[in-house]
C-alpha positions as CSV (number, residue, x, y, z in Angstrom):
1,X,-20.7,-22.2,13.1
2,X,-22.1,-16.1,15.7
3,X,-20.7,-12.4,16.2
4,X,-22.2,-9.5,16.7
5,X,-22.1,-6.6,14.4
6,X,-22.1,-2.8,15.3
7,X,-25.3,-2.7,13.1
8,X,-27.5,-3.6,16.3
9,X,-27.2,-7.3,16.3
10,X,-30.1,-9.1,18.1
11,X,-28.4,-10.4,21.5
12,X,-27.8,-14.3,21.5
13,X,-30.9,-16.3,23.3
14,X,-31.4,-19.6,24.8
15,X,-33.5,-21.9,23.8
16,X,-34.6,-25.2,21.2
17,X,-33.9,-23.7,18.6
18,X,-30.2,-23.0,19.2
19,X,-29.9,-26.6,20.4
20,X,-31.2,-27.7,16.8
21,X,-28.8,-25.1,15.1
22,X,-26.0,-27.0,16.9
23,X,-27.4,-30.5,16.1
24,X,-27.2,-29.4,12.1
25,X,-23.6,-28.6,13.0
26,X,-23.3,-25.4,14.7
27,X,-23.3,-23.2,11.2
28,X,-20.6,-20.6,11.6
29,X,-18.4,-18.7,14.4
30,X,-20.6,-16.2,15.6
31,X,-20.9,-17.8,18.9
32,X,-17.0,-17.8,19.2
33,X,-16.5,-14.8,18.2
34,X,-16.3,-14.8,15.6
35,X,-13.7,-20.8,-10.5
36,X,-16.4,-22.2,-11.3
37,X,-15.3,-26.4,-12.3
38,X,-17.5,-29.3,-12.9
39,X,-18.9,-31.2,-10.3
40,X,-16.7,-34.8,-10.5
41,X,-14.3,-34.6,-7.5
42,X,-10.3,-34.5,-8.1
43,X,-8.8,-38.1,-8.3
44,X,-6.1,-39.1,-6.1
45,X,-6.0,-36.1,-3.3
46,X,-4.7,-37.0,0.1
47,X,-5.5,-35.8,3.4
48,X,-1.4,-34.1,3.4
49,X,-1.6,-32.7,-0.1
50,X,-0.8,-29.3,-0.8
51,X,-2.0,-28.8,-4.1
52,X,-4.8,-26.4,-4.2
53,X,-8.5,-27.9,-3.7
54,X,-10.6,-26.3,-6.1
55,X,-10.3,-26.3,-10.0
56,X,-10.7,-22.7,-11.0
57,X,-7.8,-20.2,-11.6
58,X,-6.6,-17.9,-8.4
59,X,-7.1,-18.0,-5.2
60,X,-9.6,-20.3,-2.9
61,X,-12.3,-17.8,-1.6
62,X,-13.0,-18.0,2.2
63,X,-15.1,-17.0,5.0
64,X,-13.7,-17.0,8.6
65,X,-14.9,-14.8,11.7
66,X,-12.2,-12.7,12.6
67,X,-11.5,-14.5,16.4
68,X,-10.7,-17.8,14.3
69,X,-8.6,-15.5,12.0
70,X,-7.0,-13.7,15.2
71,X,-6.2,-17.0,17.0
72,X,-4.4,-18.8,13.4
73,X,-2.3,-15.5,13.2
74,X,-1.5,-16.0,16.8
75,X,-0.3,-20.0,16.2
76,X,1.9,-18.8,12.9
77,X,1.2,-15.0,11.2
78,X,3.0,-16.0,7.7
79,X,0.9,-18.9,6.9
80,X,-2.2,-17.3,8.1
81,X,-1.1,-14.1,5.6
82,X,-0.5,-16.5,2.8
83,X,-3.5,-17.9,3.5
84,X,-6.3,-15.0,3.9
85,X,-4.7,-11.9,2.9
86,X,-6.3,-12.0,-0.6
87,X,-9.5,-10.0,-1.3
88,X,-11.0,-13.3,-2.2
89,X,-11.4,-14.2,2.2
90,X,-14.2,-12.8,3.8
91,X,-13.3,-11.5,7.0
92,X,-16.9,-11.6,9.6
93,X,-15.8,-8.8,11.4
94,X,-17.0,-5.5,13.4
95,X,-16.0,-1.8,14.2
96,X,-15.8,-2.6,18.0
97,X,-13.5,-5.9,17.5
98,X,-11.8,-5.0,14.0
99,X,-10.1,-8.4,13.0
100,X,-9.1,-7.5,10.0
101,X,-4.8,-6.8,10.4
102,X,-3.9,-3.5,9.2
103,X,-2.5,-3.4,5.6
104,X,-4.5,-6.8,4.2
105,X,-6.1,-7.2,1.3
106,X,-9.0,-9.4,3.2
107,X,-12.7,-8.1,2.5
108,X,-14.3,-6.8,5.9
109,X,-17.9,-8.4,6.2
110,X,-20.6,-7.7,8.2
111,X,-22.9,-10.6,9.5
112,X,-26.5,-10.4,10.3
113,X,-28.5,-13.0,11.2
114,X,-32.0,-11.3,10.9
115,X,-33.2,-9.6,7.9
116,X,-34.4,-6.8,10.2
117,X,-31.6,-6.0,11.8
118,X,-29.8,-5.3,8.8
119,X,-32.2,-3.1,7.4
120,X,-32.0,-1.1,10.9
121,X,-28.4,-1.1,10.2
122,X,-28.7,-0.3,6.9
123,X,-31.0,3.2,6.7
124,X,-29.6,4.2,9.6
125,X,-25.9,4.0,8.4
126,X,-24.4,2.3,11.4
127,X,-22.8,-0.2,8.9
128,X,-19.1,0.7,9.4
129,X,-17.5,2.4,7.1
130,X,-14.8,-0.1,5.8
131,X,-17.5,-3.0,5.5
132,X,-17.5,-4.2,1.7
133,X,-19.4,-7.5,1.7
134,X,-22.8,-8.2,4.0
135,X,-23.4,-12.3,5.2
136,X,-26.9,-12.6,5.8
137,X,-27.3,-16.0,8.0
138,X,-30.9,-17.1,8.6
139,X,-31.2,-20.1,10.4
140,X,-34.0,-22.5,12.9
141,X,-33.0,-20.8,15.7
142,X,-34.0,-17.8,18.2
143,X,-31.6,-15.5,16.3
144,X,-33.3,-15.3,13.4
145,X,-37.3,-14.0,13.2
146,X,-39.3,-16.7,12.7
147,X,-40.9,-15.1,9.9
148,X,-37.9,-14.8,8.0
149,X,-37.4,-18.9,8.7
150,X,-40.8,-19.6,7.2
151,X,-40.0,-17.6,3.6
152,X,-35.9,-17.4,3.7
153,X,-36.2,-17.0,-0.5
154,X,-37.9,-14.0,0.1
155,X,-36.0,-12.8,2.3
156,X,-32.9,-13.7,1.0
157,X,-34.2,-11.4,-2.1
158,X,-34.8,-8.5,0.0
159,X,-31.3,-8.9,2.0
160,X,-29.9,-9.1,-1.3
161,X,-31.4,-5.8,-2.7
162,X,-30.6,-3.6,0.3
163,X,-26.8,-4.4,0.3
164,X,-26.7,-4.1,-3.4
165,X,-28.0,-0.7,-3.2
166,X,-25.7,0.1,-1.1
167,X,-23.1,-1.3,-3.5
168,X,-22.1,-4.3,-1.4
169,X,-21.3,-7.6,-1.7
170,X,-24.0,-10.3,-0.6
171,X,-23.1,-13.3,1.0
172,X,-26.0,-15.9,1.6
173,X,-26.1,-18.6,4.1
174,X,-29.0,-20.5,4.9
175,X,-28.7,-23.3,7.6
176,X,-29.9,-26.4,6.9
177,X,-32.3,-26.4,9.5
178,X,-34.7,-24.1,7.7
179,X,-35.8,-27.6,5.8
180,X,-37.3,-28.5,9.3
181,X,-39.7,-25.5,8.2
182,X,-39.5,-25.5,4.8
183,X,-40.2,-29.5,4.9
184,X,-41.6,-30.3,7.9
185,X,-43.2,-33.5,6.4
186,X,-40.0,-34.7,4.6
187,X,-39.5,-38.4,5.9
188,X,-35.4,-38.0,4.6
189,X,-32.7,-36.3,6.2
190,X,-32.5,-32.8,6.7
191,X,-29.6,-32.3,3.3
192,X,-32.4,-34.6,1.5
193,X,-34.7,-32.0,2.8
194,X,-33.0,-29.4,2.1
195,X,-32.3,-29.6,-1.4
196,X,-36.2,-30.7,-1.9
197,X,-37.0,-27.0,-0.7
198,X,-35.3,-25.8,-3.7
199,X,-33.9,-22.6,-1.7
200,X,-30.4,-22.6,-2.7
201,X,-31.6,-21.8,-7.1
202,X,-34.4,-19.5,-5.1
203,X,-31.8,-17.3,-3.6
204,X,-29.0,-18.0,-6.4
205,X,-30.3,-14.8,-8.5
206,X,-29.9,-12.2,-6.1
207,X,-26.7,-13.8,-4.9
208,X,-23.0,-12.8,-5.2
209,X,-21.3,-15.5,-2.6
210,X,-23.7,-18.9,-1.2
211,X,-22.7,-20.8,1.6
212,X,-23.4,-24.2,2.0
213,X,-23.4,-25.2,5.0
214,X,-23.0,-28.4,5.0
215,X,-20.1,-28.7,7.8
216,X,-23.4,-31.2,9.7
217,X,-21.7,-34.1,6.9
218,X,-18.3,-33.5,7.3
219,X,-17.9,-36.6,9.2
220,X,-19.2,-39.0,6.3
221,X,-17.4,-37.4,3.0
222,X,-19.4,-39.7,1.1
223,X,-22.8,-37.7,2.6
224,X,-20.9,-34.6,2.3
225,X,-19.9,-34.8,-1.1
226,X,-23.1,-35.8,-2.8
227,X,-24.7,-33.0,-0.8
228,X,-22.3,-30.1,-1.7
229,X,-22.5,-30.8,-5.1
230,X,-26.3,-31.1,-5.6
231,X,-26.7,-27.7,-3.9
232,X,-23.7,-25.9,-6.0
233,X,-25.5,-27.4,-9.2
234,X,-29.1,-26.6,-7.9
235,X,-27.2,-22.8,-7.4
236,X,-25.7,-22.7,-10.7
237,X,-28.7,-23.5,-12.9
238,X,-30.2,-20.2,-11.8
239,X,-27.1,-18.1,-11.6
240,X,-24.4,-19.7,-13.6
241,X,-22.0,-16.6,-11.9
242,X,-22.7,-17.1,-8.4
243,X,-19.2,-18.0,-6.2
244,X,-20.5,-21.3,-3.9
245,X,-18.6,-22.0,-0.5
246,X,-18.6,-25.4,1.4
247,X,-19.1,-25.2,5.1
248,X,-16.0,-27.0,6.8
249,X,-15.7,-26.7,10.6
250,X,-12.7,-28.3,13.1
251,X,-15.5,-29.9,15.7
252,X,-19.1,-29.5,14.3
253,X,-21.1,-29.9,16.9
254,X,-18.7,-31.4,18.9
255,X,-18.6,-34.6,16.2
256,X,-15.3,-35.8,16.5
257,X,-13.1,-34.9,13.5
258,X,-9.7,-35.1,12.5
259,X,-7.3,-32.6,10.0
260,X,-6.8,-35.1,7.7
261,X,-11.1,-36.1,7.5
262,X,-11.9,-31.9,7.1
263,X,-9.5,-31.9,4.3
264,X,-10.9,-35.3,2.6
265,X,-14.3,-33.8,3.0
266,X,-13.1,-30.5,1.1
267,X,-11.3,-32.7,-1.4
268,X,-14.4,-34.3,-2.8
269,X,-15.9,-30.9,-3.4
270,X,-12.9,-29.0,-4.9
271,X,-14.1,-29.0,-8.3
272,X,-17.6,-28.3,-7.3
273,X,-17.1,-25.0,-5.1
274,X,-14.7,-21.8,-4.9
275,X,-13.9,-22.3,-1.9
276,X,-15.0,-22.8,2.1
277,X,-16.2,-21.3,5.6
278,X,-14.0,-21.8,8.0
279,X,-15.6,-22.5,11.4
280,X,-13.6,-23.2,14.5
281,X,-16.1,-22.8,16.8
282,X,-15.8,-22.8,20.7
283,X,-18.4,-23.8,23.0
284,X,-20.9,-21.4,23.5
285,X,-24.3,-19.8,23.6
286,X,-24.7,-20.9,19.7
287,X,-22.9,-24.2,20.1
288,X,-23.4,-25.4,23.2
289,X,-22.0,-28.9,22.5
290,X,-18.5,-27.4,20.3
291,X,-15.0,-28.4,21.8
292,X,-13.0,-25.6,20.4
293,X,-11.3,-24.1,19.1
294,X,-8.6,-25.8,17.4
295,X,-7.1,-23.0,15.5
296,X,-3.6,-25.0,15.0
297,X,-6.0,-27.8,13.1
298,X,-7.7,-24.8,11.2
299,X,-4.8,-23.7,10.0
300,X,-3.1,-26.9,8.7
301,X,-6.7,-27.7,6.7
302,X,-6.4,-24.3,5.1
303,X,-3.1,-24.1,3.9
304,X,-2.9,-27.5,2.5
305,X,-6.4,-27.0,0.6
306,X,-4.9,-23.6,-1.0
307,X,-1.4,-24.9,-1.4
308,X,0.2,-23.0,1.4
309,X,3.6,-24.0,3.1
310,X,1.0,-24.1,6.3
311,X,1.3,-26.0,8.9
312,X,0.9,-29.8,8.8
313,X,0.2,-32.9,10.5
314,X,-2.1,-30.8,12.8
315,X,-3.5,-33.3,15.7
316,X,-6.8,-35.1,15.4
317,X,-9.7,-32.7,17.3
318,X,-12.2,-34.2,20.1
């Protein structure tokens, strides 16, 4: 779950480390180019309901790269709009490949996945113009500097300080697979791992928008759901404003998922988060083992979680 900015991206690499970023579920879409509640999860939500997800009042907030919003506007353009075109949707997009339609409300972001990079970007003004929100993605993998891997809270902090000056929006999402380095010694699963770390109340301070990216779970809601909502608390302890996302992707990793299992997943979070990233991710350089995209499934699972007339009854992925 990568695109490239025009703020001198790093150029996507080969190697272990991407293979583990997909085994933790392939994080976000670069590679396809791409209210606060309590935590207790609503009671007696389906896979086919349309009522909104999450508890708070407005809209669901959301991050999508802007080839999985260009391919859902391509499948049906009114429920996309209904959808996305709200200020609170994140669009991961670029000055070369602008995927953010004329006239909507959506908030252009710029993605980085090295802290350096976007410091590069960001004294030398290449940022685009139109850019109002920066997603800072650090992850076990050749993309971002390993130094960066070893202290993410750190540089999390400093991420967070340079878009803020430039009066920004930050958006932080750390992959799960930093616990590999954060924990190396951890005998439990990499969420387990994770949450031991303590990164996501580290970073919570200096954040406006965390990502969770715990799309890896989505197959077990069970796993998922206990792991979304340790992380949203552990985030909300230390910044009781922060807006928290849950990673939700149409094939993470390949794992075979169906319309109905994304939005039961999603479901047992809705009164824990504000919303979701949306990854439909093809097979690529970043996610070598993804079988999309699926942008017809993407689309049903969104408008039903934000009480869209979307489309429904979208066929199981593979």
């Amino acid at each position: 779950m990568k695109l490239t900015t025009r703020a001198a991206r790093i150029p996507l690499l080969l190697g272990t480390a991407l293979l583990l970023a997909a085994v933790a579920g392939c994080s976000s879409d670069h590679g396809s180019k791409g209210a606060t509640g309590t935590p207790a999860p609503p009671s007696g939500t389906t896979g086919t309901s349309t009522a909104p997800a999450a508890g708070g009042s407005g809209a669901l907030s959301w991050i999508v790269s802007g080839q999985t919003l260009t391919r859902m506007i391509a499948v049906d353009g009114t429920s996309a709009a209904k959808v996305f075109d709200t200020p609170t949707t994140y669009v991961l997009t670029e000055a070369k490949h602008w995927d953010v339609p004329a006239g909507w409300n959506s908030t252009p972001t710029a993605d980085f996945t090295s802290y350096s990079a976007l410091r590069t970007a960001i004294r030398h003004h290449t940022l685009d113009p139109r850019i109002r929100a920066v997603l800072y993605d650090n992850e076990h993998w050749s993309l971002t500097p390993s130094v960066e891997q070893s202290n993410p809270a750190h540089y999390d902090q400093l991420a967070a300080q340079l878009v803020h000056n430039d009066h920004l929006q930050f958006l932080a999402s750390p992959a799960t697979d930093l616990a590999t380095v954060l924990e190396p010694n951890s005998t439990g699963g990499s969420f387990d791992a994770m949450l031991a770390s303590g990164l996501f109340g580290q970073i919570a301070p200096y954040t406006d928008v965390l990502d969770i990216q715990s799309q890896g779970a989505e197959p077990s809601s069970t796993r998922f759901a206990s792991y979304v909502r340790a992380a949203a608390a552990q985030a909300r302890a230390a910044n009781p404003h922060i807006q928290v996302l849950a990673g939700i992707s149409t094939n993470p990793s390949g794992q075979s998922v169906t319309a109905a299992g994304i939005e039961r997943a999603a479901r047992s979070v809705g009164s824990s988060v504000d919303g979701y990233w949306l990854n439909d991710p093809a097979e690529g350089t970043a996610c070598p083992r993804c079988a999309g995209p699926l942008p017809q499934t993407a689309l049903a699972v969104a408008s039903n979680l934000s009480g869209s007339t979307g489309l429904a009854g979208a066929a199981p992925t593979s």
